[in-house]
Each structure stands twice: as C-alpha cells, then as structure tokens.
C-alpha positions as a Python dict, from the first residue, in 0.01 Angstrom:
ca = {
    (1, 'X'): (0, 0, 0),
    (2, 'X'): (118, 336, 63),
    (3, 'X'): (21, 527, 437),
    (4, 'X'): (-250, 761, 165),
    (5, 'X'): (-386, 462, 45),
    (6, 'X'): (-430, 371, 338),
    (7, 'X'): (-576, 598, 511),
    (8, 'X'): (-859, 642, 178),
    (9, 'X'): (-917, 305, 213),
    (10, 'X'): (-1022, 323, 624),
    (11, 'X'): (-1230, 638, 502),
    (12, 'X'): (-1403, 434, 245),
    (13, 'X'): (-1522, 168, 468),
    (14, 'X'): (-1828, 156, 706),
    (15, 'X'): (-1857, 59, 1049),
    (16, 'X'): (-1943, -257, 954),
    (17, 'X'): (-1652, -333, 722),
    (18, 'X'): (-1403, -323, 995),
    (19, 'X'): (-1609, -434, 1243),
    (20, 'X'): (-1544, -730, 1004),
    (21, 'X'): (-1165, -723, 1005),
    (22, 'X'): (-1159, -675, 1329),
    (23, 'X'): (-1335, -987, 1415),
    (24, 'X'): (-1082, -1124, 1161),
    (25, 'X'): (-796, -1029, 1324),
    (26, 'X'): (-951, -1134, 1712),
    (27, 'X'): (-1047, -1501, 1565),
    (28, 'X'): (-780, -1557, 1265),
    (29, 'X'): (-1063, -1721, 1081),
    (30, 'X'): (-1441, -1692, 1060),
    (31, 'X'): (-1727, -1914, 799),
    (32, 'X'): (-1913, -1674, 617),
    (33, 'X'): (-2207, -1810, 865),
    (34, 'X'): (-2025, -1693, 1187),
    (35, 'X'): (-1981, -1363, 1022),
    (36, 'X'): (-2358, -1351, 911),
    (37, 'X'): (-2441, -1475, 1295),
    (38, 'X'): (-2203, -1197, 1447),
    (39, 'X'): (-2240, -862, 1214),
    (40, 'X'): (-2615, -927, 1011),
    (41, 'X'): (-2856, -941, 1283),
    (42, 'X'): (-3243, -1108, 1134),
    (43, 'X'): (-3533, -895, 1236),
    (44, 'X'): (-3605, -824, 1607),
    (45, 'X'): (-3246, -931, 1693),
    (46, 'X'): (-3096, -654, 1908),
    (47, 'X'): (-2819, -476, 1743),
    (48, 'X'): (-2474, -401, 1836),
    (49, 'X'): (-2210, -160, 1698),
    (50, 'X'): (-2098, -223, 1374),
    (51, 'X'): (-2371, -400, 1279),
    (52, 'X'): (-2545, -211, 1052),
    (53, 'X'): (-2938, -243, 990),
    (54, 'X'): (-3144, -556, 1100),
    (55, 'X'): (-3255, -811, 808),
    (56, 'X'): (-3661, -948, 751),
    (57, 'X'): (-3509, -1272, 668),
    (58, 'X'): (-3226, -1556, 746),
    (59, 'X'): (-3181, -1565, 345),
    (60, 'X'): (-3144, -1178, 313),
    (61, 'X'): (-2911, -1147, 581),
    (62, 'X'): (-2693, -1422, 382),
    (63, 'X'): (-2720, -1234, 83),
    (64, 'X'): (-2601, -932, 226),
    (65, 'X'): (-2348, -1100, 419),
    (66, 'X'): (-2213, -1268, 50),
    (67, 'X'): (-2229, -891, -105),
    (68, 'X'): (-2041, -705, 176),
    (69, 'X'): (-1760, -990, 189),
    (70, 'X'): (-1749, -960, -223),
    (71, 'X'): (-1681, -612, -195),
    (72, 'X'): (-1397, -688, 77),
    (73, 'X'): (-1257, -940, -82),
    (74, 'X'): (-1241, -717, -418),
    (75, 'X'): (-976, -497, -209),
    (76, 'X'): (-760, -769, -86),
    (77, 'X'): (-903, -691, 233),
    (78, 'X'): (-976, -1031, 323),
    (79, 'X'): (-889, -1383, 145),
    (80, 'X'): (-1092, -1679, 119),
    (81, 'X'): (-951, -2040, 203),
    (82, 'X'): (-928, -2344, -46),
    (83, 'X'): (-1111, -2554, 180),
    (84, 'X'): (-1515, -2512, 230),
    (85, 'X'): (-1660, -2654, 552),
    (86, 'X'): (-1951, -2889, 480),
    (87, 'X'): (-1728, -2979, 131),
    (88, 'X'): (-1844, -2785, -207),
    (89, 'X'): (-2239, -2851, -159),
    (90, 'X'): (-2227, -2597, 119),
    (91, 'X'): (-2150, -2290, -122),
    (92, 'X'): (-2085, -1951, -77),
    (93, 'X'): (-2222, -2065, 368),
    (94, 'X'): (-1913, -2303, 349),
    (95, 'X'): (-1655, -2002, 260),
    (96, 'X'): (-1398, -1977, 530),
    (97, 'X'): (-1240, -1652, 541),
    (98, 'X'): (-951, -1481, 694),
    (99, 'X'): (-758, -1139, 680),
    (100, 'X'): (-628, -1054, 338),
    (101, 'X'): (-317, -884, 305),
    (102, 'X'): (-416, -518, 237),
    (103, 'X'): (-671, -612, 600),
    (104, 'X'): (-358, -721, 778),
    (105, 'X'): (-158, -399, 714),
    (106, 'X'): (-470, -213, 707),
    (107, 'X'): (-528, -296, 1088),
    (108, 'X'): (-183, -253, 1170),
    (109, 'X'): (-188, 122, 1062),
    (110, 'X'): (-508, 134, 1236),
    (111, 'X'): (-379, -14, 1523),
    (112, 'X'): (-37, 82, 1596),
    (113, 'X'): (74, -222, 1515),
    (114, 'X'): (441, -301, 1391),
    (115, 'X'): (457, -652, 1410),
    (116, 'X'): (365, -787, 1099),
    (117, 'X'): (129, -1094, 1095),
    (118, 'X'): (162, -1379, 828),
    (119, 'X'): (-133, -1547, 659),
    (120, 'X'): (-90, -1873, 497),
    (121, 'X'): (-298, -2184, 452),
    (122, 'X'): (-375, -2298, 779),
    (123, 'X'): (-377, -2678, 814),
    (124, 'X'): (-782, -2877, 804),
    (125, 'X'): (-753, -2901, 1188),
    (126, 'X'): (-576, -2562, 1278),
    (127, 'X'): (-914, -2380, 1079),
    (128, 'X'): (-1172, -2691, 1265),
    (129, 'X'): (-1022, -2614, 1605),
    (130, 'X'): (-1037, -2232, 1527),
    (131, 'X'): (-1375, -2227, 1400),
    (132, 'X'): (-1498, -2433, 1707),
    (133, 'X'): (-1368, -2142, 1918),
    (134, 'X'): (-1486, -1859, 1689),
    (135, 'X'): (-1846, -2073, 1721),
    (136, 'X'): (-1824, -2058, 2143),
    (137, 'X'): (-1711, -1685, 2112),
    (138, 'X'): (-2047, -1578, 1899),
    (139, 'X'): (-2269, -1799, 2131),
    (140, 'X'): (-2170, -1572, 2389),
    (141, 'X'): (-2234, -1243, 2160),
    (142, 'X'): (-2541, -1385, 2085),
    (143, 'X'): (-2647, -1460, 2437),
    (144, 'X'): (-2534, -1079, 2511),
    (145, 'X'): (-2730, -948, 2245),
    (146, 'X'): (-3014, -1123, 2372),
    (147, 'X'): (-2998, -995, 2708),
    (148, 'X'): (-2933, -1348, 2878),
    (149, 'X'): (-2598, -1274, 3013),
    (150, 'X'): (-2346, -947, 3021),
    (151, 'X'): (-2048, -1006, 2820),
    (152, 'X'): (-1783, -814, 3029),
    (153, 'X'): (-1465, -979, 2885),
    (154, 'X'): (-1393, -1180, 2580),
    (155, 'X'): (-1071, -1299, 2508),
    (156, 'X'): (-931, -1556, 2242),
    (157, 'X'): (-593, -1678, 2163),
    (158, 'X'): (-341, -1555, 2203),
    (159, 'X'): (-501, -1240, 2443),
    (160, 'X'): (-614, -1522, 2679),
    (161, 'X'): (-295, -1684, 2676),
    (162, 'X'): (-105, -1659, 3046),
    (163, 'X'): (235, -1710, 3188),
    (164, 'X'): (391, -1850, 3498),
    (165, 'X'): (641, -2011, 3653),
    (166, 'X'): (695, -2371, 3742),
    (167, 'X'): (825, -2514, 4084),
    (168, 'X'): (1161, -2560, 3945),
    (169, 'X'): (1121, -2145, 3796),
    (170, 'X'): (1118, -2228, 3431),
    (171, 'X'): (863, -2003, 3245),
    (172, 'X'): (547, -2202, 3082),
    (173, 'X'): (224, -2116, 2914),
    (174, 'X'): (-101, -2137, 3009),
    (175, 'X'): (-320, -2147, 2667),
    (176, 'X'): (-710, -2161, 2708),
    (177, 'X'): (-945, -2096, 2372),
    (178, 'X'): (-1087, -1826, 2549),
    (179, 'X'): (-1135, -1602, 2870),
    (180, 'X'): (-1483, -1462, 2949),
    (181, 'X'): (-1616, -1315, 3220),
    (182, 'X'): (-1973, -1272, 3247),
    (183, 'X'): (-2271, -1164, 3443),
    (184, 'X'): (-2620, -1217, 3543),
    (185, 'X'): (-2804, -997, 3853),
    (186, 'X'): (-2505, -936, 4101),
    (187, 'X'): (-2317, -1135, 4051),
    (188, 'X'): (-1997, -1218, 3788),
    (189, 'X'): (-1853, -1568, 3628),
    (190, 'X'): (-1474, -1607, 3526),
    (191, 'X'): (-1421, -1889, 3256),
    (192, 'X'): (-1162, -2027, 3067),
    (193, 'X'): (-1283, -2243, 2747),
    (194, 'X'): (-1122, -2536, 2602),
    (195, 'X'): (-1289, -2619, 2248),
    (196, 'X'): (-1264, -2957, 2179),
    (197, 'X'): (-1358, -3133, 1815),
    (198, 'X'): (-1247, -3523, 1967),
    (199, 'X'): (-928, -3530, 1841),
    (200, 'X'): (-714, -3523, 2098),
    (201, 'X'): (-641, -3834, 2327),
    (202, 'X'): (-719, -3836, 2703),
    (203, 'X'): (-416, -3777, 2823),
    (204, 'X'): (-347, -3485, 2653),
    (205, 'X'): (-685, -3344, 2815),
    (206, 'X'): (-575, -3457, 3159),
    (207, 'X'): (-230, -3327, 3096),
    (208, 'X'): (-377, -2967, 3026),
    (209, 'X'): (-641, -2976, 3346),
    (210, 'X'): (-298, -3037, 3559),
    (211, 'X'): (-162, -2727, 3382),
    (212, 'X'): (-453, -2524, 3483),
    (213, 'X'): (-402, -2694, 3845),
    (214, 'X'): (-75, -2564, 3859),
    (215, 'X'): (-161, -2243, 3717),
    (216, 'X'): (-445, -2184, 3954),
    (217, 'X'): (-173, -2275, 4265),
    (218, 'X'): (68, -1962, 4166),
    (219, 'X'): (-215, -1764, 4300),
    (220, 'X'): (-170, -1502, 3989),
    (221, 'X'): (-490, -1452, 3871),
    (222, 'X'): (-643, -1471, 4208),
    (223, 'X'): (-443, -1164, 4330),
    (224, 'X'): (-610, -973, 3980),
    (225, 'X'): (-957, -1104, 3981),
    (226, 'X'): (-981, -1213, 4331),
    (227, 'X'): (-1100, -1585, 4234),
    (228, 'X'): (-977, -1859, 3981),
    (229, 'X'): (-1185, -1906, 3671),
    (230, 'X'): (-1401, -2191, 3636),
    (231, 'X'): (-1281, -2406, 3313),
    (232, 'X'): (-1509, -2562, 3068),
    (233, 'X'): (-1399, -2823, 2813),
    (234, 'X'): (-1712, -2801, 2515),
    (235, 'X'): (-1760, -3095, 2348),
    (236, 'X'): (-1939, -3234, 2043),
    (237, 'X'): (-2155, -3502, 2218),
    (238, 'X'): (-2269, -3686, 2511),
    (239, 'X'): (-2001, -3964, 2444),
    (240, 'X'): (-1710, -3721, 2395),
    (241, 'X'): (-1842, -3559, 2747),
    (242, 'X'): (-1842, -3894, 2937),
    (243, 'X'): (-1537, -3986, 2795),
    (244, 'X'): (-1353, -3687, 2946),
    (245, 'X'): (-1517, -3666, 3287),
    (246, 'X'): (-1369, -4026, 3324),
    (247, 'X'): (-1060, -3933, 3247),
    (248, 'X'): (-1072, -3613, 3491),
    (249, 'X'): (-1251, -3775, 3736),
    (250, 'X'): (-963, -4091, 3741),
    (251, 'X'): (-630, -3871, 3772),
    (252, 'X'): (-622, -3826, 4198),
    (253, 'X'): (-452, -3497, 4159),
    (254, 'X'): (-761, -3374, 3996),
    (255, 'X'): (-1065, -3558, 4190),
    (256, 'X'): (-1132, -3273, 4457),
    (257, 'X'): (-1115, -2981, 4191),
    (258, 'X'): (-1353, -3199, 3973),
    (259, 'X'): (-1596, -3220, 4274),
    (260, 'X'): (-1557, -2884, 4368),
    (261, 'X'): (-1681, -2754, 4038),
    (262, 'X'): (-1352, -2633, 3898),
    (263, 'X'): (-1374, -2818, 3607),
    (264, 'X'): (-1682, -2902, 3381),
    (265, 'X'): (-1728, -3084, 3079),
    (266, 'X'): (-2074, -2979, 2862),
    (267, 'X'): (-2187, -3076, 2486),
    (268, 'X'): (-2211, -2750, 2232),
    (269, 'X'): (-2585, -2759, 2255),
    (270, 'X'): (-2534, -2730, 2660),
    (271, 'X'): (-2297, -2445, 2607),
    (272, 'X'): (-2580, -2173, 2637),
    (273, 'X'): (-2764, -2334, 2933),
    (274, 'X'): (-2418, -2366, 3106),
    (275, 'X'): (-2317, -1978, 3024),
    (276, 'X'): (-2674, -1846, 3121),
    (277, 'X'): (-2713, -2112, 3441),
    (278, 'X'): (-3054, -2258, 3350),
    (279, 'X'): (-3145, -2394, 3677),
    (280, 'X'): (-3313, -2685, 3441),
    (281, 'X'): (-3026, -2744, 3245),
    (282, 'X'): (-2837, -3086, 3272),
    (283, 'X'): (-2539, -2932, 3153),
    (284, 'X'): (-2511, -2705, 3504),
    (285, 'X'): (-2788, -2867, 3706),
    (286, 'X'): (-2633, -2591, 4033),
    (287, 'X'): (-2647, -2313, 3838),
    (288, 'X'): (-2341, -2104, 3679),
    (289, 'X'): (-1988, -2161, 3764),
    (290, 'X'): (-1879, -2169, 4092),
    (291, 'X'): (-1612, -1920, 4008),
    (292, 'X'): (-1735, -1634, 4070),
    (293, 'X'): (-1802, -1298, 4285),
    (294, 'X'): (-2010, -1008, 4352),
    (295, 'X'): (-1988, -698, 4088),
}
C-alpha cells in the first residue's frame, strides 16, 4: 500500500473506524462483543469520541457492530481469527478480531511509527489471557462513561510495562496487564492489574507479587507519582480468589504488604465494586485502594 493509498484510505474512514484500530492496536485483540461494548453505545449510554450515534437496542447495536467490522475487514483493515470464543454456536458475537495488515501499516503512517508489528495466529491462551485484559480495560470505560469513576490513565501491555534494576544491577521487567489511575471526589487511585483465567500455578503468582515487592522498593514510581500503586489480581471465582490470598498471605516476605492493602485479590463480577469503592462491596469492604492521593 502506497503513502496515496494511504492517505485516501484514512480520509475514507470515520471517527469510528479508527477509533476501532486504534483499540486494535492498544489491546492486540478484541471479540466483536468488546468492540460492540466499547464503540456502539445502547440508548441512554453516554457517548464518547469515536463512538458514533447511540443504538435503541442491544441487537441493533450488534448488527451495526457486524456491518462496520464487514466493511473493515473488506479492506484488509482488520483480520478475523480461526478460533471463535464460546466455539461455532456463538457466531458472528464469538469473532475475535485483530489488526489486519493494511490496519497495521495504516496506523503506522498515522502514527509515526517505523517499527513494523507482526500479526500471526496467536496461541488459545495468548488470545484468553488478552481478552481477559481487553474485558478489565472496557469495565473501566464503561464505568467512566457512566460517571462512576474518572478514567485518568489507561495503560495495557506493553505501555504499562516498567523497568528496574535488581540488587545485584541486572536490568528486569516489571509486566502488569494494565496501569490505571482513577478518580472519585478528591481524591486519585493508582493500580496495576493482573488478569488471571486459573491457569497459572501458585507459585508463579507469588513469584510475580515479590517482583512487584521489589519493584515498589527501588522507589521509581514513587518519585513520579508520589505513591506505589495498589495491585489487583482479577479472578474468575470465589475459589480461584481464596486460593491466591492463601498463597499471598503464606509467603512471610509478603504478609505485611498483604495486610496493608497492597495487594488484593477480587472475582470479575467484584471488579466494578472494587474500581468504584462500594462501601457495601465484599470485594473492597474499606473502600478503594489504599494507594492513593489527593488530585
């Protein structure tokens, strides 16, 4: 595709197209239900940027969404995957999407960008871990939208990705889901986000919360933001969740920053209460994260 064709091609798209790609490009891969949720508001649903016009219905804002992703997918723009979620009774909902290659150098013009980014068929659990992010990145969009929270900061991998140095100097990585930082009256909440489907074994969670530890003890981000981030691993259930607060709450390097509210471990369906600190909510029965400071 030639700089022209290019160019034409931006020109020919609305707001909403690339506020498409560019959700694309921010969360590698989105279902064709995250992009309804995130760019085809229903109804009364307040509207943001890109977003185009509001929709009477749940089923007309999925037919929309299906038409404008047709059209997108017609210019290479974006590429479906082989794999549906929910298997092949979930349809055209089940359609997991990602930049297409005309999108990819698209973006780059758009952007700047030299570095050319490779699409291939991500493995089953790559697009499930990815997906469970992208999920936990709309919930807070959605929670903006509805005026329960400001949405300040959103970061996913590999923006929210940090660097440091160990105690013996060698250079490691710091890699959180996602980085948000929030806020509700005066006050605003710094969070990192750890999505987690079950599949990975105890100590590799326990592992990662001393990697935050030692992050946290460099004093880098404090010295940006002033405080350290609060860091919540979202589960799938209430057994998942008790399962890894044992496992936190058993390694003695991590006790006091498990008391102290450093960590926290909260279902999917507790996400929102968490985020929005429903004073009722089990998942954060003190409110939101400790981590945090006056605007």
């Amino acid at each position: 595709m030639k700089y022209n064709d290019i160019a034409s091609l931006i020109e020919s798209l609305s707001e909403r197209d690339l506020s498409i790609l560019e959700s694309l490009r921010t969360h590698r891969a989105l279902t064709t239900v995250l992009i309804r949720r995130l760019h085809f508001p229903i109804g009364s649903e307040p509207q943001e940027a890109g977003s185009g016009k509001s929709h009477a219905t749940e089923m007309a804002a999925a037919v929309a969404t299906i038409r404008v992703l047709g059209r997108l997918e017609s210019h290479r723009l974006i590429t479906r995957l082989h794999r549906r979620i929910g298997g092949v009774r979930a349809g055209s909902q089940g359609i997991t999407w990602q930049l297409g290659a005309s999108g990819e150098r698209l973006l780059r013009a758009r952007h700047g960008d030299p570095a050319r980014r490779r699409y291939s068929e991500p493995s089953p659990s790559f697009i499930a871990h990815t997906l469970a992010a992208a999920d936990l990145a709309i919930r807070l969009y959605e929670l903006a939208r509805q005026g329960a929270i400001e949405l300040l900061r959103l970061e996913a991998e590999p923006e929210c990705w940090r660097t440091f140095l160990s105690a013996h100097g060698a250079r490691q990585w710091l890699k959180p889901d996602l980085f948000a930082i929030t806020a509700a009256g005066d006050y605003e909440n710094h969070l990192f986000i750890e999505a987690d489907n079950a599949t990975e074994h105890t100590p590799v969670i326990v592992r990662k919360a001393l990697q935050y530890q030692h992050y946290a003890n460099t004093g880098i981000h404090q010295q940006e933001h002033g405080l350290f981030p609060a860091v919540a691993w979202v589960v799938p259930d209430g057994k998942r969740k008790t399962v890894i607060r044992a496992a936190l709450a058993k390694e003695p390097r991590l006790r006091d920053l498990v008391s102290t509210g450093l960590f926290h471990v909260v279902t999917t369906d507790e996400f929102p209460a968490f985020i929005t600190g429903d004073p009722g909510s089990t998942a954060h029965p003190n409110g939101p994260p400790s981590q945090s400071s006056p605007r």
